[in-house]
C-alpha positions in Angstrom: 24.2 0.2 -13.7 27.3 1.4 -11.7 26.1 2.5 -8.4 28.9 4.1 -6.4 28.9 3.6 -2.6 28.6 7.2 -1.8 25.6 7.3 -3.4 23.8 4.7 -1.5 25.1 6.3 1.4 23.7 9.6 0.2 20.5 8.1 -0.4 20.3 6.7 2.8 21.2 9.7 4.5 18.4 11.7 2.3 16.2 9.2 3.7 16.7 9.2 7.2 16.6 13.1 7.7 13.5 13.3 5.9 12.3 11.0 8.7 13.5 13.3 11.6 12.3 16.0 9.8 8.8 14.4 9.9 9.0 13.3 13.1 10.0 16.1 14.6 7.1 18.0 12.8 5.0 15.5 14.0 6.8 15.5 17.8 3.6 16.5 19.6 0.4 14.7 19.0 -2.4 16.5 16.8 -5.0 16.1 14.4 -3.8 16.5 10.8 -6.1 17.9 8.7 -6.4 18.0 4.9 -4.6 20.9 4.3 -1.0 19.7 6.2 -1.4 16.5 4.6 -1.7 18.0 1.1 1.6 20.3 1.6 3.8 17.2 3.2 2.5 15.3 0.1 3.5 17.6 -2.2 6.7 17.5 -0.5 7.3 14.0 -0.9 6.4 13.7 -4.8 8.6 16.5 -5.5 11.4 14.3 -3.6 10.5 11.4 -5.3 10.0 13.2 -9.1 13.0 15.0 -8.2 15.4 12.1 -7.5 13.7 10.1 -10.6 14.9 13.7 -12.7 19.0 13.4 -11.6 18.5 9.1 -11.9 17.5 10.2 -16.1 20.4 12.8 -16.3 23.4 11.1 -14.8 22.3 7.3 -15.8 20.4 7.8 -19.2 16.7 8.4 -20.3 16.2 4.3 -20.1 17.5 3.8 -16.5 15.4 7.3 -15.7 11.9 5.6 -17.2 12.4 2.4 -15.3 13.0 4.3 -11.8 9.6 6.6 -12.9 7.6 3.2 -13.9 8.9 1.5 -10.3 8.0 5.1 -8.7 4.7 5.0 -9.7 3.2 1.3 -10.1 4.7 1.7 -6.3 2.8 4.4 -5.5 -0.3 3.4 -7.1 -0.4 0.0 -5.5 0.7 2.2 -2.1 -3.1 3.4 -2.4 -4.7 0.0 -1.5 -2.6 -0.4 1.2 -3.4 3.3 2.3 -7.2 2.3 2.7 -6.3 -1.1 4.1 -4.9 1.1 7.0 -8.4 3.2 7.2 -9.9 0.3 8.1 -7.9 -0.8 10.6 -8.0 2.7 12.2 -11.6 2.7 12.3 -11.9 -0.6 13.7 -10.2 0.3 16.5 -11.8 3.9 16.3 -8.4 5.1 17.3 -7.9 9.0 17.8 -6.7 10.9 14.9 -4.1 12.4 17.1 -2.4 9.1 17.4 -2.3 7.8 13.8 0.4 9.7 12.7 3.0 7.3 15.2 1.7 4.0 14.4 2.3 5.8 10.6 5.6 6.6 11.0 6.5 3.4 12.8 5.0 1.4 10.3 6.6 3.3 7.8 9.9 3.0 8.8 9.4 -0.9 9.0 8.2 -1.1 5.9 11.5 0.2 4.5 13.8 -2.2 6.2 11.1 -5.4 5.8 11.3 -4.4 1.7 14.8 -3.6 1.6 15.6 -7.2 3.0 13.1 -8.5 0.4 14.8 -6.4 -2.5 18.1 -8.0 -1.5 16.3 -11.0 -1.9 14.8 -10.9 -5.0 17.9 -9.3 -6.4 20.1 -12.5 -5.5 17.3 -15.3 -6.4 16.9 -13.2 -9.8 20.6 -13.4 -10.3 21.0 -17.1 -9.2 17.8 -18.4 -11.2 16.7 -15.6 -13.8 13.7 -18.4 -14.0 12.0 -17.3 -11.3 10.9 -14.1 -12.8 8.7 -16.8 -15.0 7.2 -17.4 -11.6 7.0 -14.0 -10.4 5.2 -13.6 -13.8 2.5 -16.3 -12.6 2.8 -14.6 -9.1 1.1 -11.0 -10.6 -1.5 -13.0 -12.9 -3.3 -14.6 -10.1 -2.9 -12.1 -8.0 -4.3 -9.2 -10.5 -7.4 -11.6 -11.0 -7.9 -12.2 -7.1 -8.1 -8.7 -7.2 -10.5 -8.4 -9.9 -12.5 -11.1 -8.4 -12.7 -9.7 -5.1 -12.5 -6.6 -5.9 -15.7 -5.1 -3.9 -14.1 -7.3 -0.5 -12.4 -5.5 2.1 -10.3 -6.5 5.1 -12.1 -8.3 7.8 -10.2 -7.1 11.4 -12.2 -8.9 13.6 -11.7 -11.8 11.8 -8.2 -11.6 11.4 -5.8 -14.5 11.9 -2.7 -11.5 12.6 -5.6 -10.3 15.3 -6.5 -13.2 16.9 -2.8 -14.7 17.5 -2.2 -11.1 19.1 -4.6 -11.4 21.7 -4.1 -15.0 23.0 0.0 -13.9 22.3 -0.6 -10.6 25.0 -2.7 -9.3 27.1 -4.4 -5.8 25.5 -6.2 -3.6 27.7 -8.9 -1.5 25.7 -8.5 1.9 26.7 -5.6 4.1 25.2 -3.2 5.7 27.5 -2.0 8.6 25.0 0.7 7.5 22.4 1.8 4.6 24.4 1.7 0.8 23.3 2.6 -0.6 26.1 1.1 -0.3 30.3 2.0 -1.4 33.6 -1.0 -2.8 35.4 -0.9 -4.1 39.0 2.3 -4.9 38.0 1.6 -6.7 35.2 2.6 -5.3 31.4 0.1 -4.9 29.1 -0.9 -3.7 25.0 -2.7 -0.7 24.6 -5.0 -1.3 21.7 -2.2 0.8 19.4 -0.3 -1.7 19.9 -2.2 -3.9 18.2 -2.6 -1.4 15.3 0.9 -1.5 15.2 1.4 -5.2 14.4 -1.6 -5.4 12.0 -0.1 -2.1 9.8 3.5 -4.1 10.0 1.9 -7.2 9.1 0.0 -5.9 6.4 2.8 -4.1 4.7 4.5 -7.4 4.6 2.1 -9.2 2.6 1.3 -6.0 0.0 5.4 -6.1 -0.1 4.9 -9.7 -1.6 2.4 -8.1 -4.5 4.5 -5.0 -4.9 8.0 -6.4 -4.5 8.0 -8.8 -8.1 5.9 -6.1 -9.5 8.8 -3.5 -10.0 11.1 -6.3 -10.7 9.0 -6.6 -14.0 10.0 -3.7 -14.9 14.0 -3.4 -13.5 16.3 -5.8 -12.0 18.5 -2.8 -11.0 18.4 -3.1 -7.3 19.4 0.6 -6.5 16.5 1.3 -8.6 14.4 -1.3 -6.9 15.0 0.2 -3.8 14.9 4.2 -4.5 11.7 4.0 -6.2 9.8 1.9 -3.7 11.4 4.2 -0.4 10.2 7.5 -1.9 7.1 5.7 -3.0 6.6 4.6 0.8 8.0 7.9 2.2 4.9 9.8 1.2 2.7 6.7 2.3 1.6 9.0 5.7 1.0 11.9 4.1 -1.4 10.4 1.6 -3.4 8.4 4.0 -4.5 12.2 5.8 -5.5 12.9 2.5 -7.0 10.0 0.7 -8.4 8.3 3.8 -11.9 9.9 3.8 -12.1 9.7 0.3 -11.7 6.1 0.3 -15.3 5.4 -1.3 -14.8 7.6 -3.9 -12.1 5.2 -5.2 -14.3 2.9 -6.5 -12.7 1.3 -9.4 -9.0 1.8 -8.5 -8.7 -1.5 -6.8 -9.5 -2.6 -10.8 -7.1 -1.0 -12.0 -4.5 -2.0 -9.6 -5.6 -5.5 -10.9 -4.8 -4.6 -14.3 -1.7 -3.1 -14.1 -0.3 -6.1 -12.0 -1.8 -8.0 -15.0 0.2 -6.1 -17.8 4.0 -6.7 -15.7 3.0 -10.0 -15.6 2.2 -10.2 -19.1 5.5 -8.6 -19.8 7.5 -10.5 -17.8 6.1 -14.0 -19.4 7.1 -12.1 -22.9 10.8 -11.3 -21.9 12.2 -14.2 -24.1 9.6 -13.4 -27.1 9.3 -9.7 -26.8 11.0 -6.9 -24.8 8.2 -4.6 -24.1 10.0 -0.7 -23.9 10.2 0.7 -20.8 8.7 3.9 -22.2 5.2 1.5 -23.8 5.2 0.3 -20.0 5.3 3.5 -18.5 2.9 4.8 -20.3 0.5 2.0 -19.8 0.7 2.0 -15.8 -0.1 5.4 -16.3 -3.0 5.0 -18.8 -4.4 2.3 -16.3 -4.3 4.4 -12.9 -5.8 7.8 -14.9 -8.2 6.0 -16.3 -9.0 4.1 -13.0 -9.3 7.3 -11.3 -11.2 9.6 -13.3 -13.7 6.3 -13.8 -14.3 6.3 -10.2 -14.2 10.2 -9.4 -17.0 10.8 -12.0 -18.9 7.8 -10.8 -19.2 9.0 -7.2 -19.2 13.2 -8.1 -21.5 14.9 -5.6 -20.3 12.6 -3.0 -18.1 14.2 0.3 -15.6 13.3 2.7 -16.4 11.3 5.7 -15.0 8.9 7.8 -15.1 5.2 7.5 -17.7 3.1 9.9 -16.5 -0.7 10.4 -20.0 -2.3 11.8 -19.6 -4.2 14.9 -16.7 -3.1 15.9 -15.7 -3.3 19.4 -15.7 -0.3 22.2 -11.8 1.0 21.9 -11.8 4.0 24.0 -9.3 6.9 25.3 -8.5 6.1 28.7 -9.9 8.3 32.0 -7.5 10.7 33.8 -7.9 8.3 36.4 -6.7 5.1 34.3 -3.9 7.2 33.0 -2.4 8.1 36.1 -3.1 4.4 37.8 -0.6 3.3 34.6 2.7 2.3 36.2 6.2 2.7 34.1 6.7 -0.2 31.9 10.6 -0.6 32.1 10.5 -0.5 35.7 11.5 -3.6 38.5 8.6 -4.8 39.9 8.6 -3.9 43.9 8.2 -6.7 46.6 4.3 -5.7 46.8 3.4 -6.0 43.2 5.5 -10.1 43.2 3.4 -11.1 46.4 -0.1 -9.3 44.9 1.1 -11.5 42.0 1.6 -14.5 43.7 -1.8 -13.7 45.3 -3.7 -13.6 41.9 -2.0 -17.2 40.5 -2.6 -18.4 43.6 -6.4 -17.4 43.6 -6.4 -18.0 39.8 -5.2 -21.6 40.8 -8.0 -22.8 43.2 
């Protein structure tokens, strides 16, 4: 596939004004309901359906099926990560006016973290075509962890990423508005969205290892690679408004995320014996994810939207208009008074 520079450019460019289009939809802190997060949804699958269309006409129906097979074993998987977040929020019980920034922040991480990890995989692919054997094994074992833990969810509380945090910096638990960061008696601290923050990042990371030699099962066009698992992440906000409260309705899509990791494996192991068609594989993710979802929607039918209750979780809170205006400036010089009340405090601390 001949990629011209301009286009990666373009893409790039497409990319980041989408972002400050968001963002400055999103400028002032608000609830989103269901209705906002349906229309920027639809927005970013047209995007992403719409790029996948001019990919098929200027590069050939083969290269088009690929992109629209990355597109949406990205997006699918994009789901578990979607309610990963939901727990997390509720965890720390943190307001729905704030999500939206640790979102987009997290977001735009994810692109550059996966990006560098496309690069990656593009080069050790081309270096030692082998290791797709190994990314073969990689998606086995992880499709039956999946299946095997299937009905498991993400433990905050007892999270390593959590617990390295807190002895790493000091976290107040009040929030102070949209900030992640406070100047106490002179002495910088986390706001608990902080800590969201790192634990969305972090997360991303490690779903980036599942998805990442997923979509190489399918292309080793890196342009490809890379479009198809940016618009797929682009609309991951959007769909967390949306799907978030309807997260235990989804009751047998995390089975067949499983099984559709299973399959690329399965097709990567066969790349020597068979070449599976891109249009069989297509057709199979999609078989998989309908089937998945129409399971679990009739299953739970009757059932409504509500939000998600982690038990025993601990007593985040919005700040008092009396803690918020005690809050000092972060990226200011400490003043002589706040070094010797310092000073006091070790020495106090000391004896």
């Amino acid at each position: 596939m001949d990629v011209p520079l301009w286009l990666w450019f373009a893409v790039l460019g497409v990319i980041i004004a989408m972002l400050a289009i968001d963002l400055f939809a999103h400028r002032k802190a608000h609830v989103i309901g269901v209705r906002e997060a349906a229309v920027w949804s639809i927005i970013w699958v047209t995007l992403g359906v719409a790029f996948g269309g001019y990919i098929w006409a200027e590069y050939g129906a083969e290269l088009g099926q690929q992109y629209y097979a990355g597109y949406l074993i990205e997006k699918s998987l994009a789901v578990d990560n979607v309610f990963v977040w939901a727990i997390i929020f509720a965890f720390f019980h943190v307001p729905r006016e704030y999500q939206h920034r640790v979102l987009f922040l997290g977001v735009l991480g994810a692109l550059v973290f996966r990006g560098i990890f496309i690069a990656l995989g593009a080069v050790l692919i081309d270096q030692f075509s082998w290791i797709l054997y190994l990314f073969a094994a990689f998606l086995l074992y992880t499709g039956w962890m999946m299946i095997r833990k299937r009905n498991e969810h993400m433990d905050v509380a007892n999270s390593t990423i959590l617990k390295v945090f807190r002895r790493a910096i000091p976290m107040t638990d009040a929030y102070h508005g949209q900030r992640f960061l406070i100047r106490k008696a002179g002495v910088i601290v986390a706001t608990p969205l902080l800590a969201v923050l790192v634990l969305v990042e972090v997360t991303d990371i490690i779903f980036a290892i599942d998805s990442i030699p997923a979509i190489f099962g399918i292309t080793s066009e890196p342009f490809i690679v890379f479009t198809a698992n940016a618009f797929a992440i682009l609309g991951l906000r959007a769909m967390y408004f949306l799907l978030a409260d309807l997260m235990h309705r989804f009751v047998y899509l995390k089975l067949g995320l499983a099984f559709v990791l299973i399959w690329v494996g399965i097709k990567m192991l066969l790349l020597d014996v068979y070449k599976i068609p891109t249009s069989v594989s297509l057709a199979v993710v999609a078989l998989i994810i309908t089937v998945s979802i129409v399971a679990s929607l009739r299953a739970t039918r009757g059932q409504s939207r509500h939000e998600i209750v982690v038990e025993n979780a601990p007593p985040f809170r919005v700040a008092t208009a009396e803690e918020m205006a005690e809050a000092e400036p972060v990226w200011r010089r400490p003043s002589r008074d706040d070094q010797d009340a310092e000073i006091e405090r070790s020495s106090r601390g000391r004896s």
